[in-house]
N, C-alpha and C positions, 0 to 999 in steps of 0.2 A: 412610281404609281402616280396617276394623272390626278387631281384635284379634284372638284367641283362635280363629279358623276354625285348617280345618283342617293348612293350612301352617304354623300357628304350633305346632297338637301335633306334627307331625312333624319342626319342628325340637329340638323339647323332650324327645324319643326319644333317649337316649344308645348312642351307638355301641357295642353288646356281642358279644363272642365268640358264634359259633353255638356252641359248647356251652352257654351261657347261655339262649339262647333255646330247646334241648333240652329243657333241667330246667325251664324257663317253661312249656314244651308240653305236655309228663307232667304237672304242676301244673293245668292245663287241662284232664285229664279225670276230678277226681276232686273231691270238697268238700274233702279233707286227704288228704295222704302223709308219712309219714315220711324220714329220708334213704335207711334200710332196704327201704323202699317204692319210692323212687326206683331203687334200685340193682338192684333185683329187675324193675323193669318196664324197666328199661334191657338189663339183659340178656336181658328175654323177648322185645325189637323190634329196641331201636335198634340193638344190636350186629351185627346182619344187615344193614346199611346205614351206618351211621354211626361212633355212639363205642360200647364198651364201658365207661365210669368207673368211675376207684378212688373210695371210697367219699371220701379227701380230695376228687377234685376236686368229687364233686357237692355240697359241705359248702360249698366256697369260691365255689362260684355261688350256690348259695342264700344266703351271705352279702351275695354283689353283689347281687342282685337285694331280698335286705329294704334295702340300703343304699338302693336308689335308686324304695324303696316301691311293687315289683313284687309282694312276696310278704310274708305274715306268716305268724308261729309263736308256737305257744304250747307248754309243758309240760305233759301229760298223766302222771297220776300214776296206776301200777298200782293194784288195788285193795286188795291189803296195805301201798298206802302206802309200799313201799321202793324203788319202780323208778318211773323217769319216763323219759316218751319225748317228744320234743320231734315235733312236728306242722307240717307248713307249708301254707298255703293261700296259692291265686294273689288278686290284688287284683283290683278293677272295674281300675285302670289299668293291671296285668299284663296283663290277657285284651285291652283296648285296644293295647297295644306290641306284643303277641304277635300281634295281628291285622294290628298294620300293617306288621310284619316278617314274616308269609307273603305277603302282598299288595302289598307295596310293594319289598321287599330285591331288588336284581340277583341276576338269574339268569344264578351263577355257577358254568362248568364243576367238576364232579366231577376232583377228582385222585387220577391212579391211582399210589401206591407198592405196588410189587407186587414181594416179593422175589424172589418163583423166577422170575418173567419176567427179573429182573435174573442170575439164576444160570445160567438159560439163555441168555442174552444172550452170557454170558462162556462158553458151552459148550466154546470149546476150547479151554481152563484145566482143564477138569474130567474125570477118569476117566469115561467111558460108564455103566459101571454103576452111578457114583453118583449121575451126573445122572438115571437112570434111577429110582434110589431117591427121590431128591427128588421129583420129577414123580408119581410113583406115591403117596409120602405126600400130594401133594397134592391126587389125584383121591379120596384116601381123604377129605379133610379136605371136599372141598367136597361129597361124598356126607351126609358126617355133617350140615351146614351147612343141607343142603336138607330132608335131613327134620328136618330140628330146626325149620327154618322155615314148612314146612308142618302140622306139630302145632301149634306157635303160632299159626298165618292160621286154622286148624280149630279153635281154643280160642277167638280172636275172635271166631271169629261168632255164639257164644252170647248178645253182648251187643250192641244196637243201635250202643251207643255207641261202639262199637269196629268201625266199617264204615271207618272210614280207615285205621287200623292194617292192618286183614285184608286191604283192598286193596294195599298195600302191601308188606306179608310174603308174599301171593303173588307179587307183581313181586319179592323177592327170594328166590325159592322157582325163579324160570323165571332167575334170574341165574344162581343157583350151578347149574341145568341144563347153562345154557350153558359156563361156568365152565368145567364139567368138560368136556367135548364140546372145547373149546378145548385144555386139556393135556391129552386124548387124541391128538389129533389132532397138537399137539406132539410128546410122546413117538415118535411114529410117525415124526416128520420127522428129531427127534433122530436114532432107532436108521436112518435112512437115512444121515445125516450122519455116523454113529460109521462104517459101514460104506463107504461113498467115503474117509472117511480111514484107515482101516484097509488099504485096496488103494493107496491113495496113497503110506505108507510106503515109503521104500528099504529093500530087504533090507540086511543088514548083511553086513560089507564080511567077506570072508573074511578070514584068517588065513593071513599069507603061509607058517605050517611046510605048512599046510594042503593044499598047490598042490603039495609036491612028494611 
């Protein structure tokens, strides 16, 4: 049996965090980015889907990934010579891992941690009108969400390169639609639910001076 085929590079592929292969991916649409760069096109996609990163963590993958000769950098020195910015570009064998970690990784279910689902959950723990506060911040939030994600899908498409991206931020442009559509529709069931327990209550019990 011949060596080096392709089951021998895919076992050669080291097991990395999908955050890793995030900051691989961003790396893959550009000749160089900065960490600066990273952090900025992460909050202008991913965060409508995925991660939002503090500027440590995407620092501590691009270290994993120079370690395991996915990526290089160099230092870049302003041109008064007092400021340098350090630079990373993906490798021929980044854009190889990165290819065979979209093509080959299990497709694996999305997890939803989703707090106010969890706040409603415990709704009768909670005052009416605060669950009602909560629910209403969060139709506020996911309004904001959608069109933030829809000027991003509409700023894509001025670049060819960026036709997966813009497909993408549209599907999360029609999520946070629904998103909100979902805790409207909640809030609706709530204020039903504040009101059968509200008619549920026992009146309270008189006051036996009260009676004579």
């Amino acid at each position: 049996m011949t060596e080096g085929g392709p089951a021998d590079a895919a076992q050669a592929i080291p097991e990395l965090p999908t955050t890793a292969w995030a900051v691989l991916g961003m790396l893959s649409h550009a000749e160089e980015l900065s960490g600066y760069d990273l952090k900025k096109w992460a909050d202008w996609s991913l965060q409508f889907f995925y991660w939002s990163p503090s500027f440590s963590q995407i620092y501590a993958e691009l270290k994993r990934l120079e370690k395991h000769g996915y990526a290089t950098s160099r230092t870049v020195v302003s041109e008064d010579g007092m400021r340098g910015k350090r630079m990373y570009a993906i490798t021929e064998s980044g854009r190889d891992a990165a290819a065979h970690w979209v093509n080959n990784s299990p497709v694996e279910a999305p997890v939803l941690k989703h707090s106010v689902m969890l706040r409603a959950w415990l709704g009768h723990l909670a005052e009416p009108e605060r669950m009602r506060e909560i629910l209403t911040q969060h139709i506020e939030y996911t309004e904001t969400m959608r069109r933030r994600a829809l000027a991003d899908a509409d700023g894509a498409e001025v670049n060819p390169d960026w036709a997966y991206p813009s497909a993408v931020l549209r599907w999360c442009v029609k999520h946070y639609e629904a998103e909100k559509e979902f805790a409207e529709d909640l809030l609706k069931d709530l204020d039903k639910l504040a009101r059968q327990r509200s008619r549920r209550r026992p009146a309270k019990k008189q006051n036996s001076n009260d009676s004579h």
